[in-house]
VEXPATOR-576506 format. One record per atom (N, C-alpha, C): residue number from 1; residue in one letter; atom name; y, z, x. Coordinates in nm, 4 decimals, decimal comma. Layout:
! VEXPATOR-576506
 resi resn name        y        z        x
  NUM    a   CA        Y        Z        X
...
***
This chain:
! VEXPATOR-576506
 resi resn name        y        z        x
    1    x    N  -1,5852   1,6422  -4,0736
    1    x   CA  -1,6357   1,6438  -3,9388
    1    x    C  -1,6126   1,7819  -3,8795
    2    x    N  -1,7070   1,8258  -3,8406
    2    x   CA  -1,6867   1,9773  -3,7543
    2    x    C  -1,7312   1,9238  -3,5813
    3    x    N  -1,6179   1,9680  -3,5015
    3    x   CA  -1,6620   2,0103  -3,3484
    3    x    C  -1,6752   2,1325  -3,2875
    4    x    N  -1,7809   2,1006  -3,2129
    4    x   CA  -1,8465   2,2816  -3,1658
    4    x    C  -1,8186   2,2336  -3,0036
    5    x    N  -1,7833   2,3605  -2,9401
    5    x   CA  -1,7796   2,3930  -2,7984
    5    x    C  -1,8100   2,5233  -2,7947
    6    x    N  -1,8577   2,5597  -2,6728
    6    x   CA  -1,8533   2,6848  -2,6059
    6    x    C  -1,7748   2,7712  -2,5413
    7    x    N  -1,6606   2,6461  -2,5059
    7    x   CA  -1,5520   2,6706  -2,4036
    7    x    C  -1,3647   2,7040  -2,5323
    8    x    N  -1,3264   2,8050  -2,5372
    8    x   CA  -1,2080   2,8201  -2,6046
    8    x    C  -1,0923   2,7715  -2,5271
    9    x    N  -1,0854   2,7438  -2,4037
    9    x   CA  -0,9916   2,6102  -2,3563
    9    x    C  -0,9911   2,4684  -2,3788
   10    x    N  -1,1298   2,4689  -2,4161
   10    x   CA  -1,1273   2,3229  -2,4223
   10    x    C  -1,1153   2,2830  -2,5966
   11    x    N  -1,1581   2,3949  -2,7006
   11    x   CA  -1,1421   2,3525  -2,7886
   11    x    C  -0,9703   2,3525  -2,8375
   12    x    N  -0,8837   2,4629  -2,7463
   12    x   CA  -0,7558   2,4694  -2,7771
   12    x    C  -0,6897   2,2965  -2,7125
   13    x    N  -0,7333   2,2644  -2,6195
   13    x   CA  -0,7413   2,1105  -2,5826
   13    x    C  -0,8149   1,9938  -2,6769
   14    x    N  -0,8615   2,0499  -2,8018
   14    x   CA  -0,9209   1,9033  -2,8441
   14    x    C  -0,8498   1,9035  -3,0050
   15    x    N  -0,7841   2,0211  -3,0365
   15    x   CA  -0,7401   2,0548  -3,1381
   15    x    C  -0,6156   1,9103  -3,1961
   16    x    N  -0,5223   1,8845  -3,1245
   16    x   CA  -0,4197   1,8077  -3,1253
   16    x    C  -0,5009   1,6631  -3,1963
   17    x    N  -0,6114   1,6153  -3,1303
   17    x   CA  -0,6606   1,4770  -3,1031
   17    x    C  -0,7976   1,5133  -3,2709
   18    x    N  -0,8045   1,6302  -3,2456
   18    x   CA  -0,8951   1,6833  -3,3665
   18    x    C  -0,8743   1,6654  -3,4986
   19    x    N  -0,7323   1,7256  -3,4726
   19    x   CA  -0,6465   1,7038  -3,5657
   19    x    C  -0,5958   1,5703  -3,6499
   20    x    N  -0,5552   1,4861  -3,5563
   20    x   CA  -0,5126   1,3190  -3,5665
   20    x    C  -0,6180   1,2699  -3,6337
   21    x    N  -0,7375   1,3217  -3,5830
   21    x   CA  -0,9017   1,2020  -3,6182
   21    x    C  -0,9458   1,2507  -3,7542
   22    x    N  -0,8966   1,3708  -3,8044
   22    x   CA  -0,9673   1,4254  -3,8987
   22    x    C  -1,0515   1,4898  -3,9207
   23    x    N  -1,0765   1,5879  -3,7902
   23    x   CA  -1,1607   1,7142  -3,8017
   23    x    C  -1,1556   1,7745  -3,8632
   24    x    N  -1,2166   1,8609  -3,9874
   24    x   CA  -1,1696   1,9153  -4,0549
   24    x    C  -1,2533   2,1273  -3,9792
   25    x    N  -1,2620   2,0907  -3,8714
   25    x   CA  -1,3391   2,2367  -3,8737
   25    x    C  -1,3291   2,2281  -3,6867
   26    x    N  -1,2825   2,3374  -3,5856
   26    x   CA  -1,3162   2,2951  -3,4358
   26    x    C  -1,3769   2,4610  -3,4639
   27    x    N  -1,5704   2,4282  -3,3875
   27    x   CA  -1,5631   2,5488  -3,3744
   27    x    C  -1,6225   2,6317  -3,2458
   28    x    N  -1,6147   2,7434  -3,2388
   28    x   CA  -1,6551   2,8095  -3,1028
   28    x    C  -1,7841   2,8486  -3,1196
   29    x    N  -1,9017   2,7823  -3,0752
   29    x   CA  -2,0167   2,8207  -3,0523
   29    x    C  -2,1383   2,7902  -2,9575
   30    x    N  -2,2341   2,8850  -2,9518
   30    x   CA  -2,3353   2,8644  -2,8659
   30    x    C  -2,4419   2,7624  -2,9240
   31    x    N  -2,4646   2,6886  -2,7986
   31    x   CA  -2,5829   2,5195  -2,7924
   31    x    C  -2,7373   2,5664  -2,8774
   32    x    N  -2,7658   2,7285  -2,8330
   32    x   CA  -2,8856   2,7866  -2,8858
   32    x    C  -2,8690   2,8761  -3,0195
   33    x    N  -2,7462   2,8564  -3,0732
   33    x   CA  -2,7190   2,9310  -3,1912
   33    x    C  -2,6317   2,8759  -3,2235
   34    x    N  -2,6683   2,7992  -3,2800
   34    x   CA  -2,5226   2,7045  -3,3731
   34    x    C  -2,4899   2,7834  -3,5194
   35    x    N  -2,3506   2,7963  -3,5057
   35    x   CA  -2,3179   2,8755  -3,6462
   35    x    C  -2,2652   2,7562  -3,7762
   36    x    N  -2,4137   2,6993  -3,7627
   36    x   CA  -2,4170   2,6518  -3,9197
   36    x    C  -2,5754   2,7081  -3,9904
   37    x    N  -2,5668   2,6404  -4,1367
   37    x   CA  -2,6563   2,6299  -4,1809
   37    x    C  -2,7618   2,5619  -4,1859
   38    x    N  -2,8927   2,5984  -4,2307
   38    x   CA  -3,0052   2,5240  -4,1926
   38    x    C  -3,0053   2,3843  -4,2746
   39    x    N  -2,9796   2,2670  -4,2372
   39    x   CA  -2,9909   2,1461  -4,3083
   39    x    C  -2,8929   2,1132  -4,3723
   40    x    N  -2,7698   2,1314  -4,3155
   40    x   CA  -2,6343   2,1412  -4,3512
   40    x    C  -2,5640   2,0217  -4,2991
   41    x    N  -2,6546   1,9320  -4,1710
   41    x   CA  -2,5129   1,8481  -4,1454
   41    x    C  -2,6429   1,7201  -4,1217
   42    x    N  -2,5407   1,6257  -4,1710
   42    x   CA  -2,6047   1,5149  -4,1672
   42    x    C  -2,6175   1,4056  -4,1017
   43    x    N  -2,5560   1,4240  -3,9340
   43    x   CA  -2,5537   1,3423  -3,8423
   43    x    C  -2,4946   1,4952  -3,7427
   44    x    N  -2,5542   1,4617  -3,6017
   44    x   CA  -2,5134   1,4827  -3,4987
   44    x    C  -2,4703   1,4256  -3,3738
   45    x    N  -2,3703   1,4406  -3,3031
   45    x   CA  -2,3390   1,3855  -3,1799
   45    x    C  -2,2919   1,4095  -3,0462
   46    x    N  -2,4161   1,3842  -2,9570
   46    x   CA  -2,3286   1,4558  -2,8580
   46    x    C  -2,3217   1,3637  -2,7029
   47    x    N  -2,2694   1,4128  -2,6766
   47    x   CA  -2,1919   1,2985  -2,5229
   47    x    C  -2,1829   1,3986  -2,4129
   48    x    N  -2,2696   1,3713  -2,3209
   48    x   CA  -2,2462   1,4435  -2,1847
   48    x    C  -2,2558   1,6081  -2,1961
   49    x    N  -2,3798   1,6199  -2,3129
   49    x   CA  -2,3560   1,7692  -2,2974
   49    x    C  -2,5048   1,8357  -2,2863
   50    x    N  -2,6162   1,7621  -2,2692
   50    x   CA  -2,7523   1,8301  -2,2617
   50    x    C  -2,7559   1,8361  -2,1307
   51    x    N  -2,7043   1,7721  -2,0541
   51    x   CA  -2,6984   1,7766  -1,8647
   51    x    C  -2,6719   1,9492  -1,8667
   52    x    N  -2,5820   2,0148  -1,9609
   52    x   CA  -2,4690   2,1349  -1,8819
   52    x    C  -2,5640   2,2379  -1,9993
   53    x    N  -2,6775   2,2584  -2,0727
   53    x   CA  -2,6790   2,3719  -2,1386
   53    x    C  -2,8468   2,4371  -2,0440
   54    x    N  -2,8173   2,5432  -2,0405
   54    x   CA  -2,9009   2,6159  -1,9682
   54    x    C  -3,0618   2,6027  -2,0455
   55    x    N  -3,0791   2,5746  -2,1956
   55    x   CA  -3,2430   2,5091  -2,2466
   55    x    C  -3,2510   2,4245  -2,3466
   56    x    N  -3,2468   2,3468  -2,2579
   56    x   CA  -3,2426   2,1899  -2,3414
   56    x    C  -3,3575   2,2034  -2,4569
   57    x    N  -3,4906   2,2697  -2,4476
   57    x   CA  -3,5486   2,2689  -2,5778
   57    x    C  -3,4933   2,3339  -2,6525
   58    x    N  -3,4136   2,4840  -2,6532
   58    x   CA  -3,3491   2,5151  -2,7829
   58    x    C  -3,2624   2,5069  -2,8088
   59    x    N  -3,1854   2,4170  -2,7307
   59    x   CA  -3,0654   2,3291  -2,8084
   59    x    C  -3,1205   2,2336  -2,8917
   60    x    N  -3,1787   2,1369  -2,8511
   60    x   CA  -3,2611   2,0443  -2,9503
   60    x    C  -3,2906   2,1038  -3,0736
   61    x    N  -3,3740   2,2226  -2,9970
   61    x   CA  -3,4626   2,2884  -3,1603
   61    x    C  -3,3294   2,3287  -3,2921
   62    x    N  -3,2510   2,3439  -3,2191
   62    x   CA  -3,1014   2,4049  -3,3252
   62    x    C  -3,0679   2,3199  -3,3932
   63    x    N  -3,0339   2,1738  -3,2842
   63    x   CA  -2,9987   2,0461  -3,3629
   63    x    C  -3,0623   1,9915  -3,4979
   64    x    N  -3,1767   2,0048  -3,4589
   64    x   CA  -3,2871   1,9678  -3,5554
   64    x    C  -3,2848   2,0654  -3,6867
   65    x    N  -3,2623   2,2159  -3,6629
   65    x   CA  -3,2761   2,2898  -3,7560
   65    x    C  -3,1629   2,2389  -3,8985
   66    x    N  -3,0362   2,2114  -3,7743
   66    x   CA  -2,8925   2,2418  -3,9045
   66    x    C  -2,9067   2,0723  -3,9470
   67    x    N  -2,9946   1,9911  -3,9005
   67    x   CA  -2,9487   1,8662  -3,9365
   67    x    C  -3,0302   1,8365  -4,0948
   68    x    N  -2,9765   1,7720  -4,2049
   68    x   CA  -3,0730   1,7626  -4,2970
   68    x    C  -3,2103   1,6441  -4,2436
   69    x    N  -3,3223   1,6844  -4,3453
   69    x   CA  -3,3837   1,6218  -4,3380
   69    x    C  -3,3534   1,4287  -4,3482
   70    x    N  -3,4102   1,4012  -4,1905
   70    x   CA  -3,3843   1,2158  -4,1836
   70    x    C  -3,2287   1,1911  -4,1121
   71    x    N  -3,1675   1,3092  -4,0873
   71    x   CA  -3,0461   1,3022  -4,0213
   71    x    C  -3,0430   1,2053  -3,8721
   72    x    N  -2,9542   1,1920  -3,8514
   72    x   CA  -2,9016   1,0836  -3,7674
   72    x    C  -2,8757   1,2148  -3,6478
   73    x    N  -2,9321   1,1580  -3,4986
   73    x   CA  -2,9094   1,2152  -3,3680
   73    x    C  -2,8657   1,0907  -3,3133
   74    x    N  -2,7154   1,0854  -3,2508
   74    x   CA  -2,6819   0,9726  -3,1709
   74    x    C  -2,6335   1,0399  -3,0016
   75    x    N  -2,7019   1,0594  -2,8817
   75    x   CA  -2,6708   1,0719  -2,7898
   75    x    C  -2,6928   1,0186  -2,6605
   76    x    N  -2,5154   1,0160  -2,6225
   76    x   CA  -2,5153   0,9470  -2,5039
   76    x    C  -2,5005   1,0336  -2,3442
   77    x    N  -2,6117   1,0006  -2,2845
   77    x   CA  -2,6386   1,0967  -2,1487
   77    x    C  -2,6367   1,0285  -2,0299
   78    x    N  -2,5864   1,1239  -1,8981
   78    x   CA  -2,6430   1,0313  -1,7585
   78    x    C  -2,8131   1,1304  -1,7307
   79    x    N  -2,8930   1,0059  -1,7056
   79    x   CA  -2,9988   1,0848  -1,7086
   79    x    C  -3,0892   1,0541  -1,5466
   80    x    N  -3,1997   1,1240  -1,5366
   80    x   CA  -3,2658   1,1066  -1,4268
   80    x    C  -3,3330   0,9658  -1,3754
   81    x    N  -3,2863   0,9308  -1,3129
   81    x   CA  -3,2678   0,7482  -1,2366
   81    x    C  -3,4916   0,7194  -1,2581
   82    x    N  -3,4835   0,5945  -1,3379
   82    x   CA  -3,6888   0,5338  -1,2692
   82    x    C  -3,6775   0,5641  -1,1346
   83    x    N  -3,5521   0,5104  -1,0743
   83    x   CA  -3,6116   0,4428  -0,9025
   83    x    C  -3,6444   0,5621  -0,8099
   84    x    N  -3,7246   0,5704  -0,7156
   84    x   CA  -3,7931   0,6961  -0,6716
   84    x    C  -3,6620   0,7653  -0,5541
   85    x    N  -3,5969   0,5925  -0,5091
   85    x   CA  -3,4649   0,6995  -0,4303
   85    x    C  -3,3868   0,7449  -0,4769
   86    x    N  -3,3137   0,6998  -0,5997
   86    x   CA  -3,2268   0,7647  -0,6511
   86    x    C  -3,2499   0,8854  -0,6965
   87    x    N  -3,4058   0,9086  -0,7834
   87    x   CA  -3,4201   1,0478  -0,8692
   87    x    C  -3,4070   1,1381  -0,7543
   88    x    N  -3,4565   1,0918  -0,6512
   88    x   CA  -3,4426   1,2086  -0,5294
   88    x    C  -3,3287   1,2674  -0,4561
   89    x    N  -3,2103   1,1066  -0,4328
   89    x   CA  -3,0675   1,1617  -0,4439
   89    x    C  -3,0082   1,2309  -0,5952
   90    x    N  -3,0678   1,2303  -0,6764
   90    x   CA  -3,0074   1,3168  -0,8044
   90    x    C  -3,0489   1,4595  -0,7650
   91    x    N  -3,1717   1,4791  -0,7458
   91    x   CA  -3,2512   1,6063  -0,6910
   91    x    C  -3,1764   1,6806  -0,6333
   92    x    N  -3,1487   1,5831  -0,5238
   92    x   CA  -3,0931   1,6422  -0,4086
   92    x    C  -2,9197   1,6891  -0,4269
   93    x    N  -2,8764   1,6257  -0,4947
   93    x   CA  -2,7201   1,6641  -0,5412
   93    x    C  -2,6912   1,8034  -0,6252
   94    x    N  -2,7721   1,7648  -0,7287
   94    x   CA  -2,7651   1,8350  -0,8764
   94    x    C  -2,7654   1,9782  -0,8390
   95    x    N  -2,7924   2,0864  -0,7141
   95    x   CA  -2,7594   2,2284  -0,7075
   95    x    C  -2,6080   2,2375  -0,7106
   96    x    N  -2,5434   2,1343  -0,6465
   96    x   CA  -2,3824   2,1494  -0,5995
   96    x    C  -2,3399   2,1158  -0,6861
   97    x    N  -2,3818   1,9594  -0,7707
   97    x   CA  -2,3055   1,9081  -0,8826
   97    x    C  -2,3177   2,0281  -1,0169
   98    x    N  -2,4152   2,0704  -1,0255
   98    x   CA  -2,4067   2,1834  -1,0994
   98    x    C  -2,2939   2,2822  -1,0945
   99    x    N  -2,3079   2,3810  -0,9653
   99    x   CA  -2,1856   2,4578  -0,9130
   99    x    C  -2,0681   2,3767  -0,9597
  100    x    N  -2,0153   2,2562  -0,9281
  100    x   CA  -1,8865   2,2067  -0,9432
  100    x    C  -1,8661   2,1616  -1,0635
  101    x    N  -1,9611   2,1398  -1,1935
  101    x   CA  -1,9507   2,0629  -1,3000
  101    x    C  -2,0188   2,1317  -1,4064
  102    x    N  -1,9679   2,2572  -1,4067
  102    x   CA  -1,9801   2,3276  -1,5356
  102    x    C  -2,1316   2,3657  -1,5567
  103    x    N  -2,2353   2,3587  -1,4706
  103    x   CA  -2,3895   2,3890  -1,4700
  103    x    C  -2,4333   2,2385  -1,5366
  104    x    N  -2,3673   2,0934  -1,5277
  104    x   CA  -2,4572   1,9883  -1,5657
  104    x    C  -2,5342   1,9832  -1,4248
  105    x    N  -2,6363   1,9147  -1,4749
  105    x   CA  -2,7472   1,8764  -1,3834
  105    x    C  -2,7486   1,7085  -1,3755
  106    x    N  -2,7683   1,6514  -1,2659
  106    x   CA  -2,8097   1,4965  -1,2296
  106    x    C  -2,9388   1,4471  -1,2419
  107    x    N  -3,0516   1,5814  -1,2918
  107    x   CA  -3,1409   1,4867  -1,2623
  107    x    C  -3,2445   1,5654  -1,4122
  108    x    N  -3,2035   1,5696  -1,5180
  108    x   CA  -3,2492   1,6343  -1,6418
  108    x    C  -3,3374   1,4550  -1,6998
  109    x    N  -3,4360   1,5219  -1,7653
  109    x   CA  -3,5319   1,4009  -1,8177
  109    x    C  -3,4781   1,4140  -1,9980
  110    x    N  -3,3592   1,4191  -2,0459
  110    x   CA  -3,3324   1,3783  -2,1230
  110    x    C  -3,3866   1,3093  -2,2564
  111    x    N  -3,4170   1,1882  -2,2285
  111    x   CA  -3,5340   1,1185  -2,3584
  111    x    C  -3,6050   1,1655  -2,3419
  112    x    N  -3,7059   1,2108  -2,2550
  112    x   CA  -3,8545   1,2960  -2,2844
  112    x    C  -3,8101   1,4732  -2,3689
  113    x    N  -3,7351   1,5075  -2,3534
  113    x   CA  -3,6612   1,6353  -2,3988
  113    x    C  -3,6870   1,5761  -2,5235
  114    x    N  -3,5955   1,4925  -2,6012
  114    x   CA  -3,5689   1,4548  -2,7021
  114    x    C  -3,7232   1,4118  -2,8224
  115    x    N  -3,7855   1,3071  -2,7569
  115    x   CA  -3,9469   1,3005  -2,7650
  115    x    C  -4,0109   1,4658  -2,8250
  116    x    N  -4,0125   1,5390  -2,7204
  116    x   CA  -4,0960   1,6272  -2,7016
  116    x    C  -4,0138   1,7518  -2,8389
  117    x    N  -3,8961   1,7372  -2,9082
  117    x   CA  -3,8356   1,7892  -2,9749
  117    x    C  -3,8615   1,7728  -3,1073
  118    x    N  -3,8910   1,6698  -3,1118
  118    x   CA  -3,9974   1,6001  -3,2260
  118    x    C  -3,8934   1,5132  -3,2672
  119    x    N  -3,8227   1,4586  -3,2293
  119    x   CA  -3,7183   1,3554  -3,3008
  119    x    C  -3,8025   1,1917  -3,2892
  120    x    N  -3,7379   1,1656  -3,3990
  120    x   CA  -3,8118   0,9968  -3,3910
  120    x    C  -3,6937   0,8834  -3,3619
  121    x    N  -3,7325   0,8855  -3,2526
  121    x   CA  -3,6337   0,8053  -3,1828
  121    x    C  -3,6546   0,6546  -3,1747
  122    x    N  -3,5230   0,5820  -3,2625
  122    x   CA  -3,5228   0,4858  -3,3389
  122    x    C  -3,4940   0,3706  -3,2093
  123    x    N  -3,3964   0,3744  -3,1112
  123    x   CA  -3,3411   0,3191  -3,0039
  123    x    C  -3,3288   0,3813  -2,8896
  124    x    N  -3,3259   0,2893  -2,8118
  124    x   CA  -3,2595   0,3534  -2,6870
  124    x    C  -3,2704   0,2433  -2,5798
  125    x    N  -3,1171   0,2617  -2,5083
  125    x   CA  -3,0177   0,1975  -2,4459
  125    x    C  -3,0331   0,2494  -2,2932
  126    x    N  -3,0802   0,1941  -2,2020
  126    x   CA  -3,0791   0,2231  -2,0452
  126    x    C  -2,9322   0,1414  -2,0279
  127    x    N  -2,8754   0,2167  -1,9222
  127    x   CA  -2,7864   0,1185  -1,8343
  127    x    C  -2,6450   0,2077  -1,7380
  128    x    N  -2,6076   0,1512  -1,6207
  128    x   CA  -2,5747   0,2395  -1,5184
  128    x    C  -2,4416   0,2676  -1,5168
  129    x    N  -2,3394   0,3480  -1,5377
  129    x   CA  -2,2016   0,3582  -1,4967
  129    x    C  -2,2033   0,4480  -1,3652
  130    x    N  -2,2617   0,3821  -1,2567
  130    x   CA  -2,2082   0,4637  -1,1329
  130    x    C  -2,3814   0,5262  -1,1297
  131    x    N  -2,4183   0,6179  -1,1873
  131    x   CA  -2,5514   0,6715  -1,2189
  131    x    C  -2,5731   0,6482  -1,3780
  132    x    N  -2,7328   0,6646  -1,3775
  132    x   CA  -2,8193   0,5748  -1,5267
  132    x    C  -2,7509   0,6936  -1,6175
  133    x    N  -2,7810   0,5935  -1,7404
  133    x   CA  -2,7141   0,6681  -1,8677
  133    x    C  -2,8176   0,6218  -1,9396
  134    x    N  -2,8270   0,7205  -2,0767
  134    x   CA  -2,8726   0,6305  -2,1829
  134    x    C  -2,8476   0,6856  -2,3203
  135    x    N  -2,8259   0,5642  -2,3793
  135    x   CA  -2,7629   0,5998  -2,5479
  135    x    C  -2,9285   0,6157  -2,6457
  136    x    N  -2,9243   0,7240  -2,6980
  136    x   CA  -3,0462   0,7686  -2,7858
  136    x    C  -3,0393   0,7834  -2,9491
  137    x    N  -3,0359   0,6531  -3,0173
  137    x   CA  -3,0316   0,6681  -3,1700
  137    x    C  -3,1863   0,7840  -3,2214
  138    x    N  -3,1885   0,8695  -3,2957
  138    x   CA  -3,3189   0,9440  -3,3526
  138    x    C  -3,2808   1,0125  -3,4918
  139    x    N  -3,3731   1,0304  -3,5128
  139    x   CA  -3,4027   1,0971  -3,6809
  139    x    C  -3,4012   1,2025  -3,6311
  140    x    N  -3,4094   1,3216  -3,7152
  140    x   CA  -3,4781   1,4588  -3,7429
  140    x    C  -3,5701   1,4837  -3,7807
  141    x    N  -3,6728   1,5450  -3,6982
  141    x   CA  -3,7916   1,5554  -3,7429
  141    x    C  -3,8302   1,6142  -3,9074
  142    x    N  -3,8037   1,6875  -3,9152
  142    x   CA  -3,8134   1,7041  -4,0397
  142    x    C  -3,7725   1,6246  -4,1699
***
C-alpha cells in the first residue's frame, strides 16, 4: 500500500497509524503529478480529497494514468446537494469554507467529474452526513 499527500505535516502525522496498517511507502506528492508509474497501481482511494485540489480533471486524468488497466477507483466525497436551496447555500459558503478548509469547496459536481474522466462507474451511493456525500465504485478507463 502506498499513501500520497501534498502536505509534509500531515504525512509526518499519518506515519505512526501507516505504519501499524502496513503501509509500505508514505509519499509526498502533487494530485496533478503523481510520482508513480504509468499502470502501476491497481486500486485507488480517496476520501475527502477532490473537494481541496485546484483541477479536478487532472487529478482524475493522473489517477487513471498510474492505475492499471480495469483498476478499481473507490471514492468517498461531500458533493454538490440536487435540492436547489441547498446547492445555493453550498454556493454561497464554499468562498469562506474554502479559505478555512484547506481550498475544499462545498459545492464541486464530483460524479459528473468522474463520468466525464472516462471512468466506468460501477456504483454509487447518495446519502447525507450533515451535507450530501457520495461513495463512487469505477473502473479505469483504460
Amino acid at each position: 500500500m502506498i499513501a500520497l499527500d501534498r502536505s509534509p505535516h500531515m504525512l509526518r502525522r499519518a506515519r505512526p497509524a501507516a505504519a501499524a496498517r502496513g503501509a509500505t511507502e508514505l509519499l509526498l506528492g502533487d494530485d496533478d503529478a503523481l510520482p508513480l508509474a504509468t499502470g502501476s497501481v491497481d486500486a485507488a482511494v480517496s476520501s475527502l480529497v477532490l473537494c481541496s485540489v485546484a483541477r479536478p480533471a487532472e487529478t482524475l486524468a493522473e489517477v487513471a494514468r498510474v492505475l492499471r488497466p480495469g483498476g478499481a477507483l473507490r471514492l468517498l466525497k461531500h458533493v454538490r446537494a440536487r435540492r436547489p436551496a441547498l446547492a445555493a447555500a453550498q454556493r454561497a459558503a464554499s468562498p469562506a469554507w474554502s479559505w478555512l478548509a484547506d481550498g475544499c469547496r462545498l459545492d464541486r459536481d464530483t460524479e459528473s467529474a468522474v463520468a466525464e474522466a472516462g471512468f466506468v462507474v460501477e456504483e454509487r451511493r447518495r446519502f447525507t452526513l450533515g451535507v450530501p456525500h457520495v461513495a463512487i465504485w469505477a473502473r479505469s478507463p483504460r
